[in-house]
TIDOLO-544411 format. One line per 10 residues: number of its first residue (from 1); their letters; for each residue y negated, x negated, z negated of C-alpha. Coordinates in nm, 4 decimals. Layout:
// residues N
NUM	A	Y/X/Z | ...
END
This chain:
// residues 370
1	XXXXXXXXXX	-8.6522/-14.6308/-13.8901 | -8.7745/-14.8098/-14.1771 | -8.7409/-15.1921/-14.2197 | -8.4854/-15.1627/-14.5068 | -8.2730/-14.9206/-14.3123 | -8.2736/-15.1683/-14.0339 | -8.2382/-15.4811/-14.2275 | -7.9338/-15.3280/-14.4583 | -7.7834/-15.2514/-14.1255 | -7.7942/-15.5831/-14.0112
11	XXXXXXXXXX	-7.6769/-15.7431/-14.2716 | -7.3568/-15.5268/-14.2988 | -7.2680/-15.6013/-13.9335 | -7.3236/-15.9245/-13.9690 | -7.0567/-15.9310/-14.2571 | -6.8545/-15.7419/-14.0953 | -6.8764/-15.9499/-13.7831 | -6.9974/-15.6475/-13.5976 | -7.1419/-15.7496/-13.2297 | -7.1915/-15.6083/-12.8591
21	XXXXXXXXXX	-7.1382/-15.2549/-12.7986 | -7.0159/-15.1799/-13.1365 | -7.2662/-15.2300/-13.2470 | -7.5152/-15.0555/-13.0316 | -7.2228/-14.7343/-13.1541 | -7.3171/-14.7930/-13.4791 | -7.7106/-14.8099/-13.4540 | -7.6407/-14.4820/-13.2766 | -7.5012/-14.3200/-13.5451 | -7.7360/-14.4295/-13.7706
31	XXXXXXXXXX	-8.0401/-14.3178/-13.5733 | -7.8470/-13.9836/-13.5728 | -7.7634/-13.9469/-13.9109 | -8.1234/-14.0886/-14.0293 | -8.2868/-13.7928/-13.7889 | -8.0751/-13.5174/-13.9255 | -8.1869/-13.6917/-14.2997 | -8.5623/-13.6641/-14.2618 | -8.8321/-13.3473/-14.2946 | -9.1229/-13.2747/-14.1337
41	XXXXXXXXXX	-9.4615/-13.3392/-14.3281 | -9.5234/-13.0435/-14.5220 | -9.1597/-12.9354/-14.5659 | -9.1222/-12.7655/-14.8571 | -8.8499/-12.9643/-15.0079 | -8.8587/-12.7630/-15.3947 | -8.7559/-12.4458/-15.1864 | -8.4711/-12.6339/-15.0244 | -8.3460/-12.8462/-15.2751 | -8.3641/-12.4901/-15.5234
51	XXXXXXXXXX	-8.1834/-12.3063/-15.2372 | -7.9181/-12.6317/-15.1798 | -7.8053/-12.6661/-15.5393 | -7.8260/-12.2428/-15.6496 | -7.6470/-12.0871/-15.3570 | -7.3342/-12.3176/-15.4377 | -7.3436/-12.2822/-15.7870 | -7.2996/-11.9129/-15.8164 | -7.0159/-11.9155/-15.5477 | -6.8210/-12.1811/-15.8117
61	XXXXXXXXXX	-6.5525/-12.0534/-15.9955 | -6.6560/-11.8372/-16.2969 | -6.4506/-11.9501/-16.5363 | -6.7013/-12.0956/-16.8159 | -6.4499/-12.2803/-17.1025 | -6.1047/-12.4723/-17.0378 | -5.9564/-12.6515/-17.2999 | -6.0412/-13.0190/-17.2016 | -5.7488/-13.2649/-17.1351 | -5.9072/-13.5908/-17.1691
71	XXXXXXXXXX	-5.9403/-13.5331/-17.5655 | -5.6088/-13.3587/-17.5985 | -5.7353/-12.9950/-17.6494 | -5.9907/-13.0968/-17.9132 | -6.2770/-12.9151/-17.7614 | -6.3669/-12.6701/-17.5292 | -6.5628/-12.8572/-17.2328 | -6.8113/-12.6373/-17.0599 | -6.7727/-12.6028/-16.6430 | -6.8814/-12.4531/-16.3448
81	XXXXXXXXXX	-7.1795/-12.2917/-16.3849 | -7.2625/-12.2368/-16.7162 | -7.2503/-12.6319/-16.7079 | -7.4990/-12.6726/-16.4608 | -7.7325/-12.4474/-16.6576 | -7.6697/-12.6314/-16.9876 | -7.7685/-12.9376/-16.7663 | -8.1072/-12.8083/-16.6266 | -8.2290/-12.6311/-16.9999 | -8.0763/-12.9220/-17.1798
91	XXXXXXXXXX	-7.9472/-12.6519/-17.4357 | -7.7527/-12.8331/-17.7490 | -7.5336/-12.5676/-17.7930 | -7.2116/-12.7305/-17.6752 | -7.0157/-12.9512/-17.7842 | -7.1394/-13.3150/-17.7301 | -6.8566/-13.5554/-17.6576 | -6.8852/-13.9671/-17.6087 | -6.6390/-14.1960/-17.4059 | -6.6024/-14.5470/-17.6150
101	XXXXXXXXXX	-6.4992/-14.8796/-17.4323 | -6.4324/-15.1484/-17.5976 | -6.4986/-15.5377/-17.5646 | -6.2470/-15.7273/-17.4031 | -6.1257/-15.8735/-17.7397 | -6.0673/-15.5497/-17.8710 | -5.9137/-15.4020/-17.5672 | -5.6031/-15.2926/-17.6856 | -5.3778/-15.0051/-17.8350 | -5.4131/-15.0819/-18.2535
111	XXXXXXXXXX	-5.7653/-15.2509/-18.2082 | -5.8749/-14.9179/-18.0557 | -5.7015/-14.6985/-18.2983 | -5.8366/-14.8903/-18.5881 | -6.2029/-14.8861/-18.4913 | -6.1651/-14.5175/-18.4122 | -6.0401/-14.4397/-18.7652 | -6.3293/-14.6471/-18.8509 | -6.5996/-14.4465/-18.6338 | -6.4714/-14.0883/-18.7291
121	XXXXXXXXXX	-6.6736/-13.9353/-18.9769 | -6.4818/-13.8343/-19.2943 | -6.6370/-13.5869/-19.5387 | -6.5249/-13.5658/-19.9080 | -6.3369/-13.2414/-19.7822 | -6.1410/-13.4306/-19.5612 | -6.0129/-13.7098/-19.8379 | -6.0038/-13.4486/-20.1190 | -5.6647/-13.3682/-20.2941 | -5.8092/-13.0350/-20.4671
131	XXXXXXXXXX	-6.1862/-12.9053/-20.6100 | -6.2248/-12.5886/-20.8707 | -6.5306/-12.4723/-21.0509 | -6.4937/-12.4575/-21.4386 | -6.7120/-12.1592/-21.5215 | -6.6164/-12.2066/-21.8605 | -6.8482/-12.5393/-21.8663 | -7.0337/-12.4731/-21.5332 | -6.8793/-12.8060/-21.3985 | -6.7373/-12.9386/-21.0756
141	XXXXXXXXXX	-6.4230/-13.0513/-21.0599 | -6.2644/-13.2331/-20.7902 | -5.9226/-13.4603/-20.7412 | -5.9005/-13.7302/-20.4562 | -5.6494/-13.9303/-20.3038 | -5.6601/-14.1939/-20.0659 | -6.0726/-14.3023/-20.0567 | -6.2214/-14.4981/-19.8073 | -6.4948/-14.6228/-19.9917 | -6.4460/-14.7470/-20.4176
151	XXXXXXXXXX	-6.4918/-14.4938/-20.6843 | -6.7997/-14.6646/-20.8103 | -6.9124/-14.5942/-20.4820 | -6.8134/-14.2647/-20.5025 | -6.9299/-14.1951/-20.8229 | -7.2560/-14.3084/-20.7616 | -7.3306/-14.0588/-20.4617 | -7.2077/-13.7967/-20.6731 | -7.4427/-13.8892/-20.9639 | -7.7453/-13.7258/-20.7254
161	XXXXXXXXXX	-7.6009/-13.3748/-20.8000 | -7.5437/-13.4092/-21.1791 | -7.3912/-13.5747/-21.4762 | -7.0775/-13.7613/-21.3345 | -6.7399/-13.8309/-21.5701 | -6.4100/-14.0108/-21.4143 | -6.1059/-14.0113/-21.5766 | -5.8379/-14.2132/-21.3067 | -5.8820/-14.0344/-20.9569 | -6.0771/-13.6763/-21.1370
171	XXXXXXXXXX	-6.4238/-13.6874/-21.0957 | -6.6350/-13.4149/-21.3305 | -6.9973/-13.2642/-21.1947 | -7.1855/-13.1004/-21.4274 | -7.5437/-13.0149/-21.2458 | -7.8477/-12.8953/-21.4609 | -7.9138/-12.5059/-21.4789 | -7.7097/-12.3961/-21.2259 | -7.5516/-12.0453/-21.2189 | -7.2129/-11.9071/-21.0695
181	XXXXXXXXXX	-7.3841/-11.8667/-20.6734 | -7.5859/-12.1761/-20.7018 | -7.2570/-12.3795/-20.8060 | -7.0598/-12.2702/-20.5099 | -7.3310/-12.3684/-20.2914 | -7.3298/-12.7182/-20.4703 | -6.9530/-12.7428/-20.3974 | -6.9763/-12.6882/-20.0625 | -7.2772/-12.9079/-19.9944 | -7.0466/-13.2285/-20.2027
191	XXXXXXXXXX	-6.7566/-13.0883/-20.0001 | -6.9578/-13.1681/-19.7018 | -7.1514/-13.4691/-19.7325 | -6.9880/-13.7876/-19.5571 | -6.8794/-14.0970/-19.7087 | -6.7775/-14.2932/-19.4700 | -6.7715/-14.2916/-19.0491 | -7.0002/-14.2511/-18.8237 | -7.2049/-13.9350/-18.8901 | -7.1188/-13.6372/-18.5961
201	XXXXXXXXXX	-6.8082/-13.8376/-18.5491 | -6.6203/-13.5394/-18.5551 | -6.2545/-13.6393/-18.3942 | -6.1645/-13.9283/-18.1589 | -5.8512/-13.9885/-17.9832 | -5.7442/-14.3177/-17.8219 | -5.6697/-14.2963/-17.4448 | -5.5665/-14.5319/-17.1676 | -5.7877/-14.5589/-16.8675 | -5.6211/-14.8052/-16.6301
211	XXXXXXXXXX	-5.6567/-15.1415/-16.7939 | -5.8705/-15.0172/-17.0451 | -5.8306/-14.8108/-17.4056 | -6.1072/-14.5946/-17.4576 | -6.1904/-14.3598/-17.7326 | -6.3001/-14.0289/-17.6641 | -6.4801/-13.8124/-17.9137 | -6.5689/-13.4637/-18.0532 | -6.9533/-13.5286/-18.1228 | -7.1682/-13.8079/-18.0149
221	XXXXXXXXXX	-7.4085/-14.0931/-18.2043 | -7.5098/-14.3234/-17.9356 | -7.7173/-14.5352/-18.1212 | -7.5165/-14.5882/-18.3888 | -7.2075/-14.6226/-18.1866 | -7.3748/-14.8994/-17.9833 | -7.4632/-15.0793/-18.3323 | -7.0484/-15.1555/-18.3817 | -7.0198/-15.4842/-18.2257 | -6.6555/-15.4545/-18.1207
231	XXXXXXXXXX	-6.8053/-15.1382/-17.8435 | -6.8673/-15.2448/-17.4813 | -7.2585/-15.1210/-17.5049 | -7.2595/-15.1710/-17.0690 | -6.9896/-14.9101/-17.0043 | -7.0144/-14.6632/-17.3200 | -7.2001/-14.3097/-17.2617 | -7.2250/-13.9644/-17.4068 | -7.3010/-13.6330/-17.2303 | -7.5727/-13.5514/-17.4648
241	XXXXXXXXXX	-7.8731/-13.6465/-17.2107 | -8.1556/-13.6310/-17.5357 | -7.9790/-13.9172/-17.7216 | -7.9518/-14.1210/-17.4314 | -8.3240/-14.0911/-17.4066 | -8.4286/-14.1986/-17.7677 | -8.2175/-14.4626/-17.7195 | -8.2204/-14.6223/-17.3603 | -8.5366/-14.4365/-17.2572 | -8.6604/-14.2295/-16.9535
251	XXXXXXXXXX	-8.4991/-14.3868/-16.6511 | -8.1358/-14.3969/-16.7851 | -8.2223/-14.0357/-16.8880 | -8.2900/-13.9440/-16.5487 | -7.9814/-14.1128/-16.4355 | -7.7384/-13.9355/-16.6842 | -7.9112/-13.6315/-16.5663 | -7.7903/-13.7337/-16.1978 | -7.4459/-13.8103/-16.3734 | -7.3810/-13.4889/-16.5054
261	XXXXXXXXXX	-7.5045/-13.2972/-16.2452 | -7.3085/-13.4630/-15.9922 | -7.0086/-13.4593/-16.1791 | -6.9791/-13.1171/-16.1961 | -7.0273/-13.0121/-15.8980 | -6.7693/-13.2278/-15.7662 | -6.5138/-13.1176/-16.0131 | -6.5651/-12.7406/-15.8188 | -6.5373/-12.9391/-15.4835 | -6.8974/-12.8381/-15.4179
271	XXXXXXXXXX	-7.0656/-13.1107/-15.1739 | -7.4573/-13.1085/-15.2403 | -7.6568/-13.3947/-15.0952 | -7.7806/-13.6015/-15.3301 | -8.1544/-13.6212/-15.2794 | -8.1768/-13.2611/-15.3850 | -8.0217/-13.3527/-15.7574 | -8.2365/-13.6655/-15.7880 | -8.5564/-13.4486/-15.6428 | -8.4783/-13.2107/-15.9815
281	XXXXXXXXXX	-8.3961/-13.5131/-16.2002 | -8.7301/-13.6778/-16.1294 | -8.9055/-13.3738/-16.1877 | -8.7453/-13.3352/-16.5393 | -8.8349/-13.6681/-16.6154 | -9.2112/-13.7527/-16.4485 | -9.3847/-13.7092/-16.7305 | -9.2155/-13.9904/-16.9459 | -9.0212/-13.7614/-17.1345 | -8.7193/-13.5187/-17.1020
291	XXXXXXXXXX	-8.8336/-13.1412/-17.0473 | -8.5971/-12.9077/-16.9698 | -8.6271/-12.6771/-16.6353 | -8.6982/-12.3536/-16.8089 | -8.9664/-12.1379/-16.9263 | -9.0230/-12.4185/-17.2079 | -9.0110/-12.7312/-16.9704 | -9.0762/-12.7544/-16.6304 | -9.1914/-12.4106/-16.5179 | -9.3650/-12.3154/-16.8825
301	XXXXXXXXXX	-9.5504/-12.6283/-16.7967 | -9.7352/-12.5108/-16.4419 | -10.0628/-12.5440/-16.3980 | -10.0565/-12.2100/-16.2358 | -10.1300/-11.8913/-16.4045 | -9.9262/-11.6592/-16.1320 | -9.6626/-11.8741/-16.0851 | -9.5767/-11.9065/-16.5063 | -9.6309/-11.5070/-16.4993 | -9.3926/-11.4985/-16.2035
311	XXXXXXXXXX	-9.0850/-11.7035/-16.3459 | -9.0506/-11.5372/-16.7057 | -9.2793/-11.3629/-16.9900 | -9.5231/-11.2204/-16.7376 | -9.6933/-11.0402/-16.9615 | -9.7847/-11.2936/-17.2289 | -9.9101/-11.5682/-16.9158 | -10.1668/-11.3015/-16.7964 | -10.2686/-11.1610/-17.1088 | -10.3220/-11.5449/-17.2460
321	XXXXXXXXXX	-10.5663/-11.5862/-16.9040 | -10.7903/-11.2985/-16.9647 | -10.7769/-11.4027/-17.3077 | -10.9036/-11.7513/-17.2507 | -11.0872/-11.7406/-16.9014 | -10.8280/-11.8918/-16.7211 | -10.8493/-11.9252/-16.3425 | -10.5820/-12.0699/-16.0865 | -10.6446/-12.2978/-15.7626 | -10.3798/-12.1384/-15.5973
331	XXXXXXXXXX	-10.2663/-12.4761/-15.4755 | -9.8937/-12.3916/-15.4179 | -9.6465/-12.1674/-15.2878 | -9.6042/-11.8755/-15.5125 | -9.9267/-11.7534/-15.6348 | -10.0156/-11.8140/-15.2712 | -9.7298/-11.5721/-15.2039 | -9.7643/-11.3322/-15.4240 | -10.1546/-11.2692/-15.3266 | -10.0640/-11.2737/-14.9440
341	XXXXXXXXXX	-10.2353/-11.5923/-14.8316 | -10.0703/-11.8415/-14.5969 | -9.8668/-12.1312/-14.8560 | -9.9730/-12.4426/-14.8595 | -9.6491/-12.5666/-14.6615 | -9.5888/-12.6413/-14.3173 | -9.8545/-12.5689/-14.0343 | -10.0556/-12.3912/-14.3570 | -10.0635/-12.7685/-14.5121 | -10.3906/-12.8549/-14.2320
351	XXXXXXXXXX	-10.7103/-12.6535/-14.1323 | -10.7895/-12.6943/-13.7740 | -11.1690/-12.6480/-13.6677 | -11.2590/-12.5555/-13.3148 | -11.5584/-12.5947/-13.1314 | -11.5930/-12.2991/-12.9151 | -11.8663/-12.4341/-12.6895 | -11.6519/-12.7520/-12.6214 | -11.3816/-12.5665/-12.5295 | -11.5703/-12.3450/-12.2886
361	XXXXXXXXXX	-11.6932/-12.6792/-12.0746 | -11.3506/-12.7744/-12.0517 | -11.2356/-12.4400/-11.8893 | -11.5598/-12.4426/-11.6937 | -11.4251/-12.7793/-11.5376 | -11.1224/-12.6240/-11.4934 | -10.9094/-12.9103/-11.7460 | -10.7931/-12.6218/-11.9483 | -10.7144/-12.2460/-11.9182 | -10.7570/-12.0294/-12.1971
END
């Protein structure tokens, strides 16, 4: 066994005062559980980790939406299987979600409620008492209550859309050549332009996690979540794997990756050994950046002709080849399987060379038979 192994092993028994024939029960086990562990040179390990991690997957439960609990029924939370493939195509089409801790100073019931109110992204539609259209003067008109930020403020972000008049909390838009359609278009775009918040921020709710009060939310900014100095930046995360890249880079990437993966299989009680996630994780990851598995990541990616014709868009990979001259090594398994040659895995990973006339001395002397 390696020298780690062996070393990590002693160093736990010796903590654990572990001595005599114990002991020797132990380093049984281990050698046991370390054979079962390893592969054979030339193993092909995609093929079982692909096999390990789909055949589980579609026995999960179906069910593709539940109403999540942690953030009180704010969002649907994606499971089961569609998860796992939102996971390997890192698709953005759900909805990203962030789980907040806070510094120990701040660790507490109104602290967290006040810096939520503070994070959640509020729109001029959410602080707005009313809004019409005069068509009579081709003007905006909109009514607030409450603001978050001053009405000079105010008033100067709404100056970038037109002539701006206040009278107390009224606020009057009049744009420059603008007819009926392009007004409502106007209202909506004011309507929907934050002033305050983080932005994607789109609901938080304070929880209790043991010790701790954490904020969960409907959206995710990473970076500029991590920018609030009152937010534990060590335990904080998101689910959206392509923001924890631009901001932590590649490895903690990978690791989310791991996370999430891991995650949700255990949610559907499925037990998959762990070198098979990481094996896909790394392979998302190698090249310094996140690529998804799909015909746009990973497998669009191949060096192999046949084996991007085989996964998806068949046609366009071998029209694109004759096209441009293309030719493919065959160096793996499928194009090697698809033309009928032996794969490149297992026994078909060596070439063995025989020298006939050797081998007929040795039967002659009788060492051998053939």
């Amino acid at each position: 066994m390696p020298k780690k192994i062996l070393s990590d092993f002693e160093k736990f028994c010796k903590e654990k005062n572990i001595t005599g024939g114990k002991k020797e029960e132990l380093m049984e086990k281990l050698r046991e559980i370390y054979d079962k562990s390893s592969y054979e040179v030339g193993e092909a390990i995609g093929v079982i980790a692909a096999q390990s991690i789909s055949e589980p997957s579609t026995q999960m439960s179906m069910r593709s939406y539940t109403m999540a609990s942690m953030v009180g029924g704010l969002t649907k939370v994606v499971q089961g299987l569609p998860r796992v493939i939102e996971i390997f195509d890192l698709r953005k089409t759900f909805d990203k979600s962030m789980t907040i801790y806070l510094k120990e100073k701040y660790n507490s019931k109104t602290s967290a409620e006040r810096i939520a109110n503070d994070i959640k992204e509020k729109t001029i539609g959410d602080v707005i008492k009313s809004h019409s259209i005069d068509l009579l003067n081709m003007q905006i008109e909109l009514e607030f209550g409450n603001l978050p930020i001053s009405k000079e403020e105010l008033k100067e972000i709404l100056s970038k859309f037109g002539d701006v008049s206040r009278r107390e909390n009224k606020f009057t838009i009049k744009p420059k050549k603008l007819g009926i359609k392009g007004l409502r278009k106007l209202r909506n775009k004011i309507l929907n332009l934050r002033i305050a918040g983080i932005s994607d921020i789109k609901k938080v709710i304070v929880t209790r996690d043991f010790n701790d009060w954490i904020i969960e939310t409907v959206g995710s900014n990473l970076k500029a979540v991590l920018e609030d100095e009152r937010v534990d930046e060590v335990r904080t995360t998101t689910d959206d794997i392509d923001q924890i890249y631009d901001v932590l880079g590649i490895e903690a990437a990978r690791n989310a990756i791991l996370r999430e993966i891991k995650e949700t299989l255990d949610k559907q009680g499925l037990d998959v050994d762990l070198r098979h996630l990481i094996l896909v994780a790394d392979i998302m990851t190698t090249d310094g950046v996140v690529r998804p598995i799909g015909r746009y990541g990973v497998s669009g990616r191949k060096p192999s002709v046949l084996a991007k014709a085989n996964f998806e868009e068949t046609k366009k990979h071998l029209t694109a080849a004759s096209l441009f001259g293309k030719t493919d090594k065959l160096e793996s398994t499928v194009e090697n399987l698809m033309i009928g040659q032996i794969v490149p895995a297992g026994t078909g990973t060596v070439n063995l060379v025989v020298d006939t006339e050797k081998m007929k001395k040795i039967v002659q002397k009788g060492e051998m038979s053939l």
